[in-house]
N, C-alpha and C positions, 0 to 999 in steps of 0.2 A: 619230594617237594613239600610234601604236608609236616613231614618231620622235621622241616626245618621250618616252616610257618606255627610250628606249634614251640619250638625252642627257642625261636629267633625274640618274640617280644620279653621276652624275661632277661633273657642276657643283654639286650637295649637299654632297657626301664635299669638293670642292676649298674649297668658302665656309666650311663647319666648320673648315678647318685653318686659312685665311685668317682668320677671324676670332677666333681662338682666340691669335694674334700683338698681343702688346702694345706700344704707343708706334707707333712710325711703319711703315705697313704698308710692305712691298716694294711697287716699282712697279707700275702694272696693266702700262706698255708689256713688262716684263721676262715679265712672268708669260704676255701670248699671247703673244711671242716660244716662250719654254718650250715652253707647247701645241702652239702649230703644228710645232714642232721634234718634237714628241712625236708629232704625226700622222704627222709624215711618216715619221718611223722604220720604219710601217705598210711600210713598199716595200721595207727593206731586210731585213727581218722576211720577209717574202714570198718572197724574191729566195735570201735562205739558206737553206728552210725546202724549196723546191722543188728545189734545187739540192742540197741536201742529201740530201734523198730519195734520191734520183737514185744516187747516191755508194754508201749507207750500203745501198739494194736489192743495189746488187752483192755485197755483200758477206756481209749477214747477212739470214735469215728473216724479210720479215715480219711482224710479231705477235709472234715470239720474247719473251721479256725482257730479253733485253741491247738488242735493237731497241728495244723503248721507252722501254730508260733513255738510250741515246745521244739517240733523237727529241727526249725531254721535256727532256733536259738541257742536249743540244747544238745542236739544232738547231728547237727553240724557246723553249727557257727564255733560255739564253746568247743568245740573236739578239734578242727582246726586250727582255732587260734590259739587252743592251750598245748598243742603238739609244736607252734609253730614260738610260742616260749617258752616252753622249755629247749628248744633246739636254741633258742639265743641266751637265755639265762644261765646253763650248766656251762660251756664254755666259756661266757664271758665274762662274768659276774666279779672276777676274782683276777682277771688276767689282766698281766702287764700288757696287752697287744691291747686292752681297751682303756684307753687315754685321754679322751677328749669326748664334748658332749654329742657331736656328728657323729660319730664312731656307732654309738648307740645305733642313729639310723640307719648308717650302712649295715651293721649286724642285724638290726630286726628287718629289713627290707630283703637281703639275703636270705635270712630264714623263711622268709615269706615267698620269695619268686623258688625257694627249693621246693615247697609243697605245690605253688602255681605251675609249676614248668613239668613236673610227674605228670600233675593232674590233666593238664595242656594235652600231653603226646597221650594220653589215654583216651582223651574225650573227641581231638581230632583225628586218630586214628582208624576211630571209629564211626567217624563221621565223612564231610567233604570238605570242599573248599571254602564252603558258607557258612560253617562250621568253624573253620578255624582262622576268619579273618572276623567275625563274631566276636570270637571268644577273643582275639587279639586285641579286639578295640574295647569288649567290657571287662572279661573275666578276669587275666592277665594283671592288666592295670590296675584293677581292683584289691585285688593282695596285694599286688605293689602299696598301695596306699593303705590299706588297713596296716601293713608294716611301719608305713612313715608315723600313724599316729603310737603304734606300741613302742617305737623307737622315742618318740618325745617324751612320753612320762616315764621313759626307764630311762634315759639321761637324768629326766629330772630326780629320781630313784636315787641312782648313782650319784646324785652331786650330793642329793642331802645323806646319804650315807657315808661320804667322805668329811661332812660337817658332824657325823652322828646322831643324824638325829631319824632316831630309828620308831619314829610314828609317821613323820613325813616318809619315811622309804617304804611302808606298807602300806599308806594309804597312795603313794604314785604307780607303785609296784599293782596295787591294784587296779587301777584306772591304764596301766597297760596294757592287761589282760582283756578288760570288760570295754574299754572304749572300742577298740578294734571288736570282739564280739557282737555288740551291738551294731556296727556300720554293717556288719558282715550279713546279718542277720535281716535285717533291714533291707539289704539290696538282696537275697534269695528270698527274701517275703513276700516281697512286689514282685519277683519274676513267677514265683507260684499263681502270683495272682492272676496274670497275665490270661492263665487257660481260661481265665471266667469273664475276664472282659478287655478289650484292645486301651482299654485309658491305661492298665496297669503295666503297658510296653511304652507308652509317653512318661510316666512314674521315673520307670527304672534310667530312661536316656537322662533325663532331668537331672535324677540324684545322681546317678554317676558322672555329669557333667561338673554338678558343686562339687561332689568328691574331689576330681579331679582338680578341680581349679585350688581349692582349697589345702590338699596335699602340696600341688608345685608349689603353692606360693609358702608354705611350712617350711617344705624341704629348701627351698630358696635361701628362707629366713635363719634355719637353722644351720648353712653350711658357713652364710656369713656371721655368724653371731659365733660359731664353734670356738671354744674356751676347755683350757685343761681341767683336770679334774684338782682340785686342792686336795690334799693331803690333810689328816687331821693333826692341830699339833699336839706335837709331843709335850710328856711333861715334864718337868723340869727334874734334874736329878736330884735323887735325896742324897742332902748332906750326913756324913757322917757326926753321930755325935758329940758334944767337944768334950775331952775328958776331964 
């Protein structure tokens, strides 16, 4: 029962976005590529997170607050969210299966519920039922959402890359990575906080409420507004010269 309470919100949250995609869906083979890419991120997430530690005790307090803005920002927010694009960037970036500006979203929201739904059956397994109807209603959701925003500016990436214009694709390309970062960060900032005092568990319902509200109504916006990508044009052929 907890294996499926810990799997079930991610495959929810991912068939909503999926089906909310007009005319011809993205591939399934594309989409568990994504997923599994997304799992596996789980290792390198881990691999920074510990290593990290390691580093950041030398240096600073503990519990302090700058400790835990470095922890939540750097060394799980950042490690997450840049495992969870590169599992959407390297696949997609270049593929015909990525065709339109929703596309985007459903790729980065897949990448994201592939690290959420690992992360899920690790955390409720080890837990209980409060535990994993908890994590169903914050955690869960949460990646979900931080995907919907990395999925927006890597459309917006992808469109001006199809136009060439290769300032705008590094500075969206950026703001996919770092916007999600920061929400990310942000909402494990305030649950650190929590241990120190009960306003910072009203905090975290709060933001994650606006999260929420403000993702659906994105993802809303962006399945009806979804538009192909242009192609950049070509140029004209060179004439031979007249003899």
């Amino acid at each position: 029962m907890l294996l499926l309470l810990a799997i079930l919100p991610g495959v929810a949250i991912l068939l909503w976005v999926w089906m909310l995609k007009k005319g011809e869906k993205p591939p399934k083979q594309m989409l568990l590529r994504i997923f599994l890419f997304g799992v596996l991120t789980m290792i390198g997430a881990i691999a920074v997170g510990l290593i990290g530690e390691v580093l950041v005790e030398d240096v600073l307090l503990p519990g302090s607050f700058l400790y835990l803005i470095i922890d939540n920002l750097l060394l799980t927010a950042a490690a997450e969210e840049g495992g969870k694009y590169i599992a959407l960037k390297k696949p997609t970036w270049r593929s015909r299966a990525f065709r339109t500006t929703y596309d985007a979203v459903i790729y980065a929201v897949t990448a994201s519920l592939g690290f959420a739904t690992v992360e899920n059956v690790i955390y409720v397994l080890d837990g209980d039922m409060g535990d994993a109807i908890l994590r169903a209603v914050l955690s869960v959701p949460g990646h979900a959402c931080y995907g919907v925003f990395m999925g927006c500016f890597y459309a917006r990436a992808r469109t001006a890359f199809s136009s060439d214009d290769q300032g705008l694709v590094r500075r969206e390309l950026t703001l996919a990575f770092w916007v999600p970062v920061v929400l990310h960060a942000s909402y494990d900032l305030c649950i650190d906080l929590c241990e120190i005092s009960d306003v910072f568990l009203a905090l975290v319902l709060l933001y994650s409420l606006a999260l929420y509200v403000v993702a659906f109504r994105l993802v809303r916006r962006l399945a009806r507004e979804d538009a192909p990508f242009e192609m950049p044009a070509e140029a004209p052929p060179v004439q031979p010269p007249v003899a």
